[in-house]
KOLKOL-883058 format. One line per 3 residues: their letters; for each residue x, z, y of C-alpha. Coordinates in pm, 1 decimal, always signed. Layout:
<rs>
A	X/Z/Y | ...
</rs>
This chain:
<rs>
XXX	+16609.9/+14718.3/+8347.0 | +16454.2/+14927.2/+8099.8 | +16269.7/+14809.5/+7769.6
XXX	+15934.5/+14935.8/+7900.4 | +15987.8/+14786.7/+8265.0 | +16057.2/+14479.4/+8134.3
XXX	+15712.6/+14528.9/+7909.2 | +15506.9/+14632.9/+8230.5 | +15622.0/+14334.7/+8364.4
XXX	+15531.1/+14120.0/+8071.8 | +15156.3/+14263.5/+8067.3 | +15204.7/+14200.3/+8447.5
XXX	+15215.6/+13831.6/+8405.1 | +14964.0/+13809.4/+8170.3 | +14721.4/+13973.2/+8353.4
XXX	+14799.2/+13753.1/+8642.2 | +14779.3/+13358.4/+8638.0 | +15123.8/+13301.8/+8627.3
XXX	+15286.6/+13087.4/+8351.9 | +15669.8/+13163.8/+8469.6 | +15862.7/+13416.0/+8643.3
XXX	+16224.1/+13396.8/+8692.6 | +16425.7/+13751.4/+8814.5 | +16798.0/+13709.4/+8826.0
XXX	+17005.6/+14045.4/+8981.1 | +17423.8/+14134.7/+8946.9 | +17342.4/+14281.2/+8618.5
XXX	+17030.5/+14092.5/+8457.4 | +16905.6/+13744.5/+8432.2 | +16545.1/+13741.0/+8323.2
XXX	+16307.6/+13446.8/+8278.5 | +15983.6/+13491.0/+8125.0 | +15782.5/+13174.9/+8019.2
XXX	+15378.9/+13208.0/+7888.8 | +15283.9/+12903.2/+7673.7 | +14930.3/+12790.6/+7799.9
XXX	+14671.3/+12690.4/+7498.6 | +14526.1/+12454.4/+7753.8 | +14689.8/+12130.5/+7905.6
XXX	+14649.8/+12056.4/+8265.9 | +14676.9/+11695.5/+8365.5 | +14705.3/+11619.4/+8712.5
XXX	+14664.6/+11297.4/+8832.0 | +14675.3/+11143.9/+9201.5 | +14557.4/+10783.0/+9231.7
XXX	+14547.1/+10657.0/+9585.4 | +14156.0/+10532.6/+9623.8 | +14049.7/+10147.6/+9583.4
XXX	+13887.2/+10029.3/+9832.4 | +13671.4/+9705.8/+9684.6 | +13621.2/+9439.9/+9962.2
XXX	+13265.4/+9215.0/+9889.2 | +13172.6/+8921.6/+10080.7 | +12869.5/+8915.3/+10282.0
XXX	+12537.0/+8854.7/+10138.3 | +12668.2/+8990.2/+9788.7 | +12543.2/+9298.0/+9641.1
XXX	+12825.5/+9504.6/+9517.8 | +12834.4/+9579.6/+9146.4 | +12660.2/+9879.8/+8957.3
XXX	+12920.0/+10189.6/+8904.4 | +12739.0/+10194.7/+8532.0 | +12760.0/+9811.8/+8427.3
XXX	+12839.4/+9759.6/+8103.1 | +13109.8/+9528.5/+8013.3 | +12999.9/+9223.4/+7897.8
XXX	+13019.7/+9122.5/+7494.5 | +13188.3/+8795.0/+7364.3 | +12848.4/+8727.3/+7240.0
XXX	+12673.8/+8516.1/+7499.8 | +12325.4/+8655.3/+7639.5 | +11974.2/+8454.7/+7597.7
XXX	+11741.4/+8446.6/+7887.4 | +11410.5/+8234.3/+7946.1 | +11536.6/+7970.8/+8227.0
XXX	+11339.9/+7812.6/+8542.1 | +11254.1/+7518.2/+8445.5 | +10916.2/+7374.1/+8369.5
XXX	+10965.3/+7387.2/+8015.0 | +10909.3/+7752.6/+7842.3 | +11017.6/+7674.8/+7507.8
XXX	+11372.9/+7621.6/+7623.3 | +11630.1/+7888.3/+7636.6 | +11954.7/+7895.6/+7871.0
XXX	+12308.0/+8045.0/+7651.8 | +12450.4/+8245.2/+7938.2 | +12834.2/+8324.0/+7943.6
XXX	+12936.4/+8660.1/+7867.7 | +13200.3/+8692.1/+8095.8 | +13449.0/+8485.1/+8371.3
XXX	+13657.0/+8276.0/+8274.3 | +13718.9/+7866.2/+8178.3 | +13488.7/+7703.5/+8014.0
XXX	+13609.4/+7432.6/+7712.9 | +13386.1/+7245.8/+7489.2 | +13677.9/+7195.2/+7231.6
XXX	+13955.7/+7404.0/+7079.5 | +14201.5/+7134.2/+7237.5 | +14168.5/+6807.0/+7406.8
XXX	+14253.8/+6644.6/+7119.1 | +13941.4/+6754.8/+6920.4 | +13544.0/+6688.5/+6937.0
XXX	+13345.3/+6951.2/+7122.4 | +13178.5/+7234.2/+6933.3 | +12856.4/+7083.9/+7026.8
XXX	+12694.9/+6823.8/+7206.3 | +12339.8/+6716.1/+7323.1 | +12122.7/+6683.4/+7014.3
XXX	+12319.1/+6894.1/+6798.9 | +12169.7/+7166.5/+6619.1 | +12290.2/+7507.7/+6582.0
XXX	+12290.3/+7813.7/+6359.8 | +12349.2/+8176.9/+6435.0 | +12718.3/+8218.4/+6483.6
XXX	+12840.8/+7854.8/+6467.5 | +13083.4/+7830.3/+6780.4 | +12928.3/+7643.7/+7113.3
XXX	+13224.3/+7723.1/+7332.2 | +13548.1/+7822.7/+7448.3 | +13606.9/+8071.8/+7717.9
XXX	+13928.3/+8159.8/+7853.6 | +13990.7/+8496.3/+8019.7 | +14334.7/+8584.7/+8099.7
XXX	+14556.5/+8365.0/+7877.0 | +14262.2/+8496.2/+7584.4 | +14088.4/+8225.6/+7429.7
XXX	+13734.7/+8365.9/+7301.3 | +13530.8/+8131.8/+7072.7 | +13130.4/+8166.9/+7192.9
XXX	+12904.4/+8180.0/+6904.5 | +12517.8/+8116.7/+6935.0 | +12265.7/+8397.4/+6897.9
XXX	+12020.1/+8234.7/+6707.5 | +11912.3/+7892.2/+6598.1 | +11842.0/+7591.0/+6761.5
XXX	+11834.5/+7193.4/+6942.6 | +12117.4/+7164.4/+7222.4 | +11918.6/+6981.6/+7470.4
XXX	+12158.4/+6993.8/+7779.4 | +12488.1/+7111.1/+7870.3 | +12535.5/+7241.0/+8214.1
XXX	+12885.6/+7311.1/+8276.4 | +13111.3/+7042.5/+8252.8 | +13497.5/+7108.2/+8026.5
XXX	+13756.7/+7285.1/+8189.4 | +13493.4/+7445.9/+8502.0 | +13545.2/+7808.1/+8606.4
XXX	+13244.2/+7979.3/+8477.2 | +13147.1/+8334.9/+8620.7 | +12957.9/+8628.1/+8410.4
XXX	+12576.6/+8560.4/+8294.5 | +12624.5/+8200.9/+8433.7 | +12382.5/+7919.8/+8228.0
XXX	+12620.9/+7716.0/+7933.9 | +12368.2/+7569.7/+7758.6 | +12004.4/+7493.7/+7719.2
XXX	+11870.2/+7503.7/+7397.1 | +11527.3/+7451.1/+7258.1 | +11487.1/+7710.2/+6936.0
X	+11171.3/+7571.5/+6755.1
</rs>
């Protein structure tokens, strides 16, 4: 092959969407190789199929993932100056660091912004719950060591 044969077949390739060409004869062996400014990725995950019981609404394909910090919501009950702490994710529920120690809070206790109310353990993590704002605990309504699921009442608190 000639110098300008071989640089026909060069602008060729480039012209073309071809990013290697390989020509072997008796007398030549030619490989050509074009170095792409772009990576392509290429990934193949076999689908997931999600199986929900009955009666259960299947989660949002936007939810956001829940905080460590536990969310505040106006409860039921016939009082409206009380407040229900909500747990911001699944897990097990502990009212002490270890059964050897008091519980983080109990009825009557007050609490501050940030002062730890709870444990939660998610996968072998243990995540210390801290209170959003100020207040009385009037009742706790999960009891030590109880599975707890996401946005489920901890706590009700009375902030005045």
């Amino acid at each position: 092959m000639k110098t300008k044969e071989i640089r026909d077949l060069i602008d060729f390739i480039s012209q073309t969407g071809l990013n290697e060409v390989n020509i072997e004869t008796e007398e030549l062996k030619l490989s050509i190789k074009r170095n792409s400014d772009t990576k392509v990725i290429e990934s193949h995950a076999a689908p997931v199929a999600m199986v929900v019981p009955p009666g259960i609404p299947p989660p949002a394909a936007n939810e956001n993932v829940p905080s460590a910090v536990p969310s505040i919501e106006q409860p039921d009950t016939g009082n409206d100056n009380y407040i229900e702490v909500k747990s911001p994710m699944i897990g097990t529920f502990y009212r002490s660091a270890n059964p050897e120690s008091e519980p983080f809070v109990s009825v009557g206790d007050t609490v501050s912004p940030g002062q730890t109310v709870c444990i939660i353990e998610a996968m072998k993590l243990f995540n210390e719950i801290e209170s959003e704002q100020s207040g009385k605990i009037i009742k706790i309504l999960v009891d030590d060591t109880t599975p707890v699921e996401y946005d489920q009442p901890l706590f009700l608190m009375d902030p005045s």
